[in-house]
N, C-alpha and C positions, 0 to 999 in steps of 0.2 A: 860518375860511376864507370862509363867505359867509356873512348875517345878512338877516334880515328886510328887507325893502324894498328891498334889492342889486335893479338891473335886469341880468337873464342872459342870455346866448343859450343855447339848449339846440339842437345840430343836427337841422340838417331841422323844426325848431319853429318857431324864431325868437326875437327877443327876448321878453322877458316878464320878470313879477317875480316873488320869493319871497313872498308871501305870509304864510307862517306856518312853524314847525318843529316836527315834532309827535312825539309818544313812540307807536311800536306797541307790541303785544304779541304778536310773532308766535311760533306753536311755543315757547311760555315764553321767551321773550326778546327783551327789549324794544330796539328800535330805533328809530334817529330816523329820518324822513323830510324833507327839504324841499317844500313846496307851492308849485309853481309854477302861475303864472297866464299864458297869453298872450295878451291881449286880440284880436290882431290876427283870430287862427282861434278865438278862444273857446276856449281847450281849457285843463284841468286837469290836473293832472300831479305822483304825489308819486314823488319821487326819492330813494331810500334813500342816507342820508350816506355809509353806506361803497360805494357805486359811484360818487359824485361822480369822483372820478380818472378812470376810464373812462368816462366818458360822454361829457368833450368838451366839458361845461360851463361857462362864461367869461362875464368880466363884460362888458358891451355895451363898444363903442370909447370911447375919450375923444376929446372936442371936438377936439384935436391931431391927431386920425389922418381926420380928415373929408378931407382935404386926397389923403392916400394912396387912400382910396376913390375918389374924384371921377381919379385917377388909373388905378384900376384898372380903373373902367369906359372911361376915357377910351381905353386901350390893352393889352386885352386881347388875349390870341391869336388870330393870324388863322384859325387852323381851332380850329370847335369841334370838341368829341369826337364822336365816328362816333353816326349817327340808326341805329345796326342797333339793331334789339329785344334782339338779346343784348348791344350794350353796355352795361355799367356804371358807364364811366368820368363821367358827366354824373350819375350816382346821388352817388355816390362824391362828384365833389364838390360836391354840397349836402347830404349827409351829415358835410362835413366841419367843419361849424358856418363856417369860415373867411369871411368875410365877402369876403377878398380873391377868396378862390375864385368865391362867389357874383358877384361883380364882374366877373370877366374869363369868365364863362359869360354874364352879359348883351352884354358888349359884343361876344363873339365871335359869339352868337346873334342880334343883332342888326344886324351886319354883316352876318351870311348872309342875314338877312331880306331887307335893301335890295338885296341882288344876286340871290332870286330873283322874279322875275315871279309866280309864285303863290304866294310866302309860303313859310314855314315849315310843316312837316310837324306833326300834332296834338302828337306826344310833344315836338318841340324847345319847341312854343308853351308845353306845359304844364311844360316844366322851365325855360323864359324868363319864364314868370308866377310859377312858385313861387322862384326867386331872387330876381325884383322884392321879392315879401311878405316873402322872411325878411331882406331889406335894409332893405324901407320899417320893418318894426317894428322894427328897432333903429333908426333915424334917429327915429321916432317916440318910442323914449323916452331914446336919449341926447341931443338937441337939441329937444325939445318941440315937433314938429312934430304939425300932424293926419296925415290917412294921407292925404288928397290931396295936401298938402304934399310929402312923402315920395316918394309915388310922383311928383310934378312934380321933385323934387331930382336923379330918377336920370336921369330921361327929359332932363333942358334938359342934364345931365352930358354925355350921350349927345349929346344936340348940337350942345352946344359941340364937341364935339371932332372931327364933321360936316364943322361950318362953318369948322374950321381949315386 
């Protein structure tokens, strides 16, 4: 399925890589885990093999599907999801590892931004920054970009499609 040095997304993480595969011992019975590494947030992370399925786990885009994202930011949904504190629906999808998802919440987020006069609200800003990072780190390791690279690839996406 996946092997050492695979670059993954793991939802709401971000891209990142497998590092190593390792054997537990847990309650007498030994299990593998995956070790994942995501440099972007620093965090570490072992993933028991038999939850892989359910978790949502997936190998970063290929260079082909660049084209689709730069699309998705280009023309996402004119409403975002509802800023109520009970909704879920902006959780949901950056939870949803979906990169496309991630995409059409910046551009629809950052539409609302330019049309209101004081900005966006702290939770939209902070669910408009963490789709940025779990974009910029895949762009980071499937196209060998730095992170300012990355984070410049979303933002001129953004307005190129402005200035159309």
């Amino acid at each position: 399925m996946f092997k050492i040095g695979d670059h993954v997304v793991y939802p709401y993480h971000g891209a990142g890589t497998i590092e190593d595969i390792e054997e537990k011992d847990v309650l007498g019975e030994t299990l593998s885990y995956y070790v994942l590494h995501f440099p972007l947030v620093d965090v570490k992370l072992m993933l028991p093999e038999s939850r892989i399925d359910q978790s949502g786990l997936r190998k970063v885009i290929a260079q082909k599907e660049l084209e689709d994202l730069v699309q998705a930011l280009q023309n996402g949904p004119d409403q975002p999801p509802s800023t109520s504190h009970f909704s879920r629906d902006t959780e949901n999808l950056l939870k949803s590892g979906s990169i496309i998802d991630a995409a059409h919440l910046i551009s629809s987020l950052s539409k609302k931004q330019t049309e209101r006069s004081n900005g966006l609200h702290i939770q939209d800003r902070n669910h408009l920054q963490k789709a940025k990072q779990m974009i910029a780190s895949e762009l980071i390791l499937m196209n060998d970009m730095t992170e300012e690279q990355a984070y410049e690839f979303i933002d001129q996406s953004l307005i190129d499609d402005h200035s159309a």
